[in-house]
C-alpha positions as CSV (number, residue, x, y, z in Angstrom):
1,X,39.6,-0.9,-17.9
2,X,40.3,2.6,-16.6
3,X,37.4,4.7,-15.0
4,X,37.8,7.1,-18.3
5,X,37.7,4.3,-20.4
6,X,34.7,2.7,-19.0
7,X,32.4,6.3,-19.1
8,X,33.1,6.3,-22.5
9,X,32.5,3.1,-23.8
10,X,30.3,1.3,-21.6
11,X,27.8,4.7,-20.1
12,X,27.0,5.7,-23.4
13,X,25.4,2.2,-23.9
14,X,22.8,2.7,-21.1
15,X,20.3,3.6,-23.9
16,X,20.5,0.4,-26.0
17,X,20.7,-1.6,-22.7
18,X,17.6,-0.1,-21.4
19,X,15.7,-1.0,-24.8
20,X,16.8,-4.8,-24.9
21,X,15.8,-5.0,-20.5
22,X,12.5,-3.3,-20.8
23,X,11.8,-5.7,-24.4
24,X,12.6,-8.9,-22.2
25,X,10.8,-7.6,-18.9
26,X,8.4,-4.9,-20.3
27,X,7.4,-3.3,-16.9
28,X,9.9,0.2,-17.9
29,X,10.7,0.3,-13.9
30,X,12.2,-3.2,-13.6
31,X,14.5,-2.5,-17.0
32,X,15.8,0.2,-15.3
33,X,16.3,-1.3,-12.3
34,X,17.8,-4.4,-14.2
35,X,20.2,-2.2,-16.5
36,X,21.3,-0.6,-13.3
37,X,22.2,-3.8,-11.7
38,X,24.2,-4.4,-14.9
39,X,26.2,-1.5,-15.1
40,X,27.0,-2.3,-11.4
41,X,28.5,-5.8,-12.4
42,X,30.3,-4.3,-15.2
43,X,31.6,-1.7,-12.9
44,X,33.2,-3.9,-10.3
45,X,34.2,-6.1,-12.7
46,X,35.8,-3.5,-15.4
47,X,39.4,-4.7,-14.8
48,X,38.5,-8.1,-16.5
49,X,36.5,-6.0,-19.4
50,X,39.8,-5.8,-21.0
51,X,39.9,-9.2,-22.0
52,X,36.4,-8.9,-24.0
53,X,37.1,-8.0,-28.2
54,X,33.9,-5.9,-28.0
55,X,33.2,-4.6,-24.6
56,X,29.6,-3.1,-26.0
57,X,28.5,-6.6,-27.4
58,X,29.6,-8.1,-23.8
59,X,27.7,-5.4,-22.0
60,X,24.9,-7.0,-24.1
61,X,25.0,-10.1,-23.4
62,X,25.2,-9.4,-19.4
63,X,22.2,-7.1,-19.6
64,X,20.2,-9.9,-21.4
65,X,21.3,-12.6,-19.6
66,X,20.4,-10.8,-16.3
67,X,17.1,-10.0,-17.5
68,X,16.0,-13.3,-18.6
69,X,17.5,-14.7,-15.2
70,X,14.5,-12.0,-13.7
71,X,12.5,-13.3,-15.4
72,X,13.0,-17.1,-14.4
73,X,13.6,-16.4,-10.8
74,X,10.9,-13.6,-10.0
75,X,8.3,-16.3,-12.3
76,X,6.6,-12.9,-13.6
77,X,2.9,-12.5,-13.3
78,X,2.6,-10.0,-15.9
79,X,-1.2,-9.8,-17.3
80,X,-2.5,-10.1,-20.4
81,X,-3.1,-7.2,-22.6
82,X,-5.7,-5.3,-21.6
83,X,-6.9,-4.5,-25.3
84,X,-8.6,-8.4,-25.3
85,X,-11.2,-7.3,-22.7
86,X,-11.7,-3.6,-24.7
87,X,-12.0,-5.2,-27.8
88,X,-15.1,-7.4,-26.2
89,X,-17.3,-4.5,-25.5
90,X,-19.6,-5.1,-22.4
91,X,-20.7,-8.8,-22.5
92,X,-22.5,-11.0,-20.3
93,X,-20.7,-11.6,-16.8
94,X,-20.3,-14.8,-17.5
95,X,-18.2,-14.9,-21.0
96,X,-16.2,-12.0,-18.6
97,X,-15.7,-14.5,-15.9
98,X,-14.7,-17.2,-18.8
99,X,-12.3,-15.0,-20.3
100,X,-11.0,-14.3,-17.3
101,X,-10.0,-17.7,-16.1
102,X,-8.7,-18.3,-19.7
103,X,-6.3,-15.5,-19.5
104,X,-5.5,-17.0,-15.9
105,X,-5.0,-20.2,-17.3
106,X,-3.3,-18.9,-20.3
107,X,-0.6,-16.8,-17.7
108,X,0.5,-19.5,-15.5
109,X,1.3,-22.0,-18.4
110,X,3.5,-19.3,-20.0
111,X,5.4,-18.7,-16.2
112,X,6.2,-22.5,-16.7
113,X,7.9,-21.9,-19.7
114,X,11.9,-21.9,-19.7
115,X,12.5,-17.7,-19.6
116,X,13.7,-17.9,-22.7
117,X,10.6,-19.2,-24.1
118,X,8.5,-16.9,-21.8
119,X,10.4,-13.7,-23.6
120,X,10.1,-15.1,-27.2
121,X,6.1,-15.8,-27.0
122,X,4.8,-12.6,-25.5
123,X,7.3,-10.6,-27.5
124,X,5.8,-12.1,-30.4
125,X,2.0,-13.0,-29.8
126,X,1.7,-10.0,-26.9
127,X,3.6,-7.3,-27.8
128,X,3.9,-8.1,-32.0
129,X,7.5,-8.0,-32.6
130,X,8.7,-9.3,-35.9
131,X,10.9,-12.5,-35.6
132,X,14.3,-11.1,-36.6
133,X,13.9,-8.0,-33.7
134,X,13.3,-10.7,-30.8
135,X,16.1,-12.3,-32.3
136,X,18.1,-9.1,-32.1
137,X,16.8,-8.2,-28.4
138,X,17.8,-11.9,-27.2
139,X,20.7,-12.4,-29.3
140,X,19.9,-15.3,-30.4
141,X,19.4,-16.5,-34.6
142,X,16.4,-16.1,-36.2
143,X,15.8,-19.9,-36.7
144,X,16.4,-20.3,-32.6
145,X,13.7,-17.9,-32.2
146,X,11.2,-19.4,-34.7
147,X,12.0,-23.0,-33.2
148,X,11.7,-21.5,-29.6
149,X,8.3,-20.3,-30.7
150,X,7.0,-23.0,-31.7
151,X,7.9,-25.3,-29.0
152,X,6.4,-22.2,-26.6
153,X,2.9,-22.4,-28.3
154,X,2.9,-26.3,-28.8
155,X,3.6,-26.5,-24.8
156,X,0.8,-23.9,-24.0
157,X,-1.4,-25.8,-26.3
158,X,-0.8,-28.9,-24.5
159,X,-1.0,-27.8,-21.1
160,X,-4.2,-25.6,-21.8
161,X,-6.0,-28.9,-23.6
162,X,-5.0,-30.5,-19.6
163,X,-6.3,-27.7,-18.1
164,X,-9.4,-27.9,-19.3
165,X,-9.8,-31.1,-20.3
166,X,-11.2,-30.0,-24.1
């Protein structure tokens, strides 16, 4: 793939790469550096682009790929929303405390989670995305997604009843 060719079909798709990295990896910062990274694979690799049907839909695949590969290998720490604690109002210190360790608890059972899982169930019980756009962002079927789901929450439901021996 020439230089030309490459500015104009693969640059223009920064945009729609960015919005599938920062849906996977949320923190805006680490898409960007993530759909960077991407374009800099597709870059040094452009001569082999030619072999692709749709260049655009490889370019999407990559950039999701890559970011769910950050996702596994950094093991994220990302909190959980914020909104939980604001929603609670000023309770006692200890229900604070309680909720706190929960959320703890709650975090590093979803870090053990295959990435893919990881994405699918804050996408959907975190950040409230309809099942057919997390199955648009990770390019995977709706049904996937749904099954993926499920299997997420039955594992964090497992692993939080061992946790805390309820």
């Amino acid at each position: 793939m020439s230089q030309e060719r490459f500015k104009a079909e693969i640059l223009p798709l920064r945009e729609k790469l960015f919005y599938i990295a920062q849906k996977i990896l949320v923190e805006e910062q680490e898409a960007e550096d993530a759909v960077q990274e991407v374009l800099l694979k597709l870059w040094h690799t452009r001569d082999s682009l030619e072999k692709y049907d749709s260049p655009a839909a490889f370019a999407t695949t990559v950039t999701k790929n890559h970011c769910l590969d950050r996702l596994k290998v950094k093991n994220r720490q990302d909190s959980l929303d914020e909104t939980y604690y604001a929603r609670a109002g000023n309770d006692n210190p200890y229900l604070q405390l309680e909720r706190k360790n929960t959320e703890e608890i709650l975090q590093k059972i979803i870090e053990n989670l295959p990435a893919l899982q990881q994405a699918i169930i804050r996408m959907k019980d975190m950040e409230e995305y309809e099942v057919e756009e997390i199955a648009e962002i990770t390019g995977t079927k709706v049904e996937a997604v749904r099954v993926n789901l499920s299997r997420a929450r039955k594992k964090v439901r497992e692993e939080y009843i061992k946790w805390t021996n309820v």
